[in-house]
N, C-alpha and C positions, 0 to 999 in steps of 0.2 A: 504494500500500500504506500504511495508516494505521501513523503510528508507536506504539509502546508504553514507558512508562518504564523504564529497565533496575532488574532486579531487583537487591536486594539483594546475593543468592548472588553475582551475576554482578560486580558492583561491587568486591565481595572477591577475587571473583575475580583482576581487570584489575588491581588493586594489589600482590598477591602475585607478580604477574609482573615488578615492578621487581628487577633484576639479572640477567635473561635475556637483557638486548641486549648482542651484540660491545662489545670494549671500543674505544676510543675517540672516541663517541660523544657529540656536545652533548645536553645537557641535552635542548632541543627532540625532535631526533633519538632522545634514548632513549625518551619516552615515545609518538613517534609509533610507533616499535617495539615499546611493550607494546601497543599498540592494535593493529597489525596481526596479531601474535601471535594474540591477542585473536579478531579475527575469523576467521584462519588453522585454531583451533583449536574455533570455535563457541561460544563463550563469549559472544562479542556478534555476533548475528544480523541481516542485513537489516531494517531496520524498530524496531531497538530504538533510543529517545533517548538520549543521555547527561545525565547531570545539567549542569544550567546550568553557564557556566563559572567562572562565584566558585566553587562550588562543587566540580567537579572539577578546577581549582586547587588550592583548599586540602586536598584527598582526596592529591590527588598529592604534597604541599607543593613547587608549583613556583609561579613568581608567574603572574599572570592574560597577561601579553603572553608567554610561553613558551609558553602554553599556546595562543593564539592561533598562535602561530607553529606547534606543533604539528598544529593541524585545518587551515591551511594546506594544510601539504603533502601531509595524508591527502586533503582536497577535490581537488586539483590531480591527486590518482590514482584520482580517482572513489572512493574509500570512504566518504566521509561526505556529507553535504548538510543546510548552515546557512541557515537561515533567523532573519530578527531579530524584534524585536516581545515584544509579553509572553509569546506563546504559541511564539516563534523556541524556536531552540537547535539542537546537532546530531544528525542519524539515519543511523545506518548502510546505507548504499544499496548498496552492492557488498560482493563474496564474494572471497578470495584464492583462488587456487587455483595453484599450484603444477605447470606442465608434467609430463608424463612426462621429457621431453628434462633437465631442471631435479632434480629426482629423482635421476635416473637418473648423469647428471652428479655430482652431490655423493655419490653412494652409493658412485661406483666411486670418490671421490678418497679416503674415507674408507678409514684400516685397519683388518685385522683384526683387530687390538690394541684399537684406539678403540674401537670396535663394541664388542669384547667388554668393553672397562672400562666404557660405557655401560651395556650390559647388566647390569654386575655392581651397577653403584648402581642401577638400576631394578628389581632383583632382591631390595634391599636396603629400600628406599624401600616399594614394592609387599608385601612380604612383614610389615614392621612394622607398617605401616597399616591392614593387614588386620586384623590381630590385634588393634589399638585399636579398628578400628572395629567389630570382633564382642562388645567390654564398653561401647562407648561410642555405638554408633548408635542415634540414636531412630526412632521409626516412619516421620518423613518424610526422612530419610535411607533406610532402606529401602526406601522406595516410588519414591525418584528413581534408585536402582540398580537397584529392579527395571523402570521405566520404562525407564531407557537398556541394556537389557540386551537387552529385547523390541525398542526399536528398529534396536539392532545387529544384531539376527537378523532382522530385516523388511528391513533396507536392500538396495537393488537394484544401487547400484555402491559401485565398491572404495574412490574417495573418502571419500564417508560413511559408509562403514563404518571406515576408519580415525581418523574422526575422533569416531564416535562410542565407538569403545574408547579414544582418548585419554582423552575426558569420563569414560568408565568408571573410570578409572583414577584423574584426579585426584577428580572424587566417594566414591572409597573414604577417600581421605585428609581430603577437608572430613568425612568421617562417622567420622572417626579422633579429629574436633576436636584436631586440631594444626596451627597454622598453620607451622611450620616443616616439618612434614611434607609440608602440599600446596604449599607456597613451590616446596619440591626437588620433589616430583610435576611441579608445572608448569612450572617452567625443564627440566627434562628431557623430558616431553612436546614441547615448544614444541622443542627441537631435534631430536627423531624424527621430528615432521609434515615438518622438510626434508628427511630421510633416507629417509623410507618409501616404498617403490618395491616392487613385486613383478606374476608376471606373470599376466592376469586368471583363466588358466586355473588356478589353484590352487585350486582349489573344498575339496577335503578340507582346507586349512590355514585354513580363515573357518569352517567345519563344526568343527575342533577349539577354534576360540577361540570360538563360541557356547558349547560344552559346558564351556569352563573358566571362561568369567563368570559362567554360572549355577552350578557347582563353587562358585565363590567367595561367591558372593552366597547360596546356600543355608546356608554355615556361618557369616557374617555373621548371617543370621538366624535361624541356631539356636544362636547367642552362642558358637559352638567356635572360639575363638583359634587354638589348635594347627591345626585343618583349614584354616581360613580363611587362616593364614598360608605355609602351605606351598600350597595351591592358587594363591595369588596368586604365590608361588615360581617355580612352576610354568607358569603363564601366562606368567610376565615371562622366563622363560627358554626356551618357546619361539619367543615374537616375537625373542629375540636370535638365535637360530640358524636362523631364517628369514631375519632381515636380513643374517646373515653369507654364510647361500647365495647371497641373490641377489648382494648384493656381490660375492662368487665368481663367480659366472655373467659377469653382466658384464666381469668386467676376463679370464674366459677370453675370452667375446665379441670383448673387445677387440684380445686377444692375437690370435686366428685370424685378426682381419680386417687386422693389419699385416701 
């Protein structure tokens, strides 16, 4: 697979994701965790290069052997692959992907309470964004919501589907133009892709969040703040109370089967 230079978008992206990694984390270790993030969340894809490492070094402001130490350990888990030379550098060769078993596990450790304070900043996050991004998006903004909109409704499994309402989600914020808006979009995101877990037969609950993207993305671009921000409301709150059920399911699951 030919590689491609990573976009701009994306670049910005991968940087706004600093202060999403656990805490106690070396240096090294945090940026190989926006990377995986990163990939986790679709932001950097199979086949995209990263910029040379002088210069995603200095992007990152971490020095040049950090960041060596960093693609290290991403190569060693088959995510990247360096090549040297004038034309070397690194490309993303593998995809995360996250178990059911692995899910399903951190969904039931999680509480009701968590779940629901997540919920409440996503709710919060999601719903202001919207509202910027209904006075503030330009056309190519609009067109990359309406493109991940039509994809999330094309997608055929529940992975990529999840991951492309992630995208959905933090693109309403880059179309907010506030970077501290899609900072908190995306460290919040990046902790749902470990939570998200649900069971394939739900067909009506992917059917209701088709009709709530385009809900959203319709009053986005008919410049209605007030719509746009309560529809995204609306969205973000009922992925919380999908996520709370299933949580529920399981840990009854669990319960029966002791």
């Amino acid at each position: 697979m030919e590689s491609t230079a990573l976009s701009t978008r994306a670049l910005d992206l991968l940087l706004l994701l600093r202060g999403s990694e656990p805490e106690g984390l070396g240096r090294a270790d945090q940026v190989s965790y926006q990377i995986e993030t990163a990939i986790l969340m679709g932001i950097l894809t199979e086949g995209d290069r990263l910029p040379t490492e002088s210069v995603l070094a200095a992007e990152l402001g971490i020095s040049p052997i950090t960041l060596r130490q960093s693609l290290a350990a991403l190569r060693t888990k088959g995510l990247i692959e360096t090549s040297r030379g004038r034309s070397g550098g690194s490309v993303i060769r593998g995809q995360i992907e996250l178990t059911d078993t692995q899910l399903q596990r951190k969904l039931k450790e999680a509480s009701t309470e968590s779940l629901r304070d997540l919920g409440d900043l996503g709710a919060a996050v999601s719903s202001m964004s919207a509202r910027l991004a209904a006075s503030r998006a330009d056309a190519q903004n609009v067109a990359h919501l309406d493109e991940l909109v039509q994809r999330h409704r094309d997608a055929k499994d529940a992975r990529t589907q999840r991951r492309l309402d992630s995208r959905f989600h933090v693109a309403i914020s880059v179309a907010a133009q506030s970077s501290r808006l899609t900072s908190a979009s995306l460290q919040l995101e990046a902790e749902l892709m470990t939570l998200w877990w649900g069971h394939p037969e739900e067909a009506g609950h992917l059917e209701a969040l088709v009709e709530q993207h385009e809900a959203i993305l319709d009053a986005i671009r008919d410049r209605d703040a007030d719509r746009a921000g309560a529809a995204a409301e609306r969205h973000s709150r009922t992925e919380t109370e999908y996520l709370i059920a299933q949580h529920l399911r399981l840990t009854m699951e669990s319960d029966g089967s002791a």
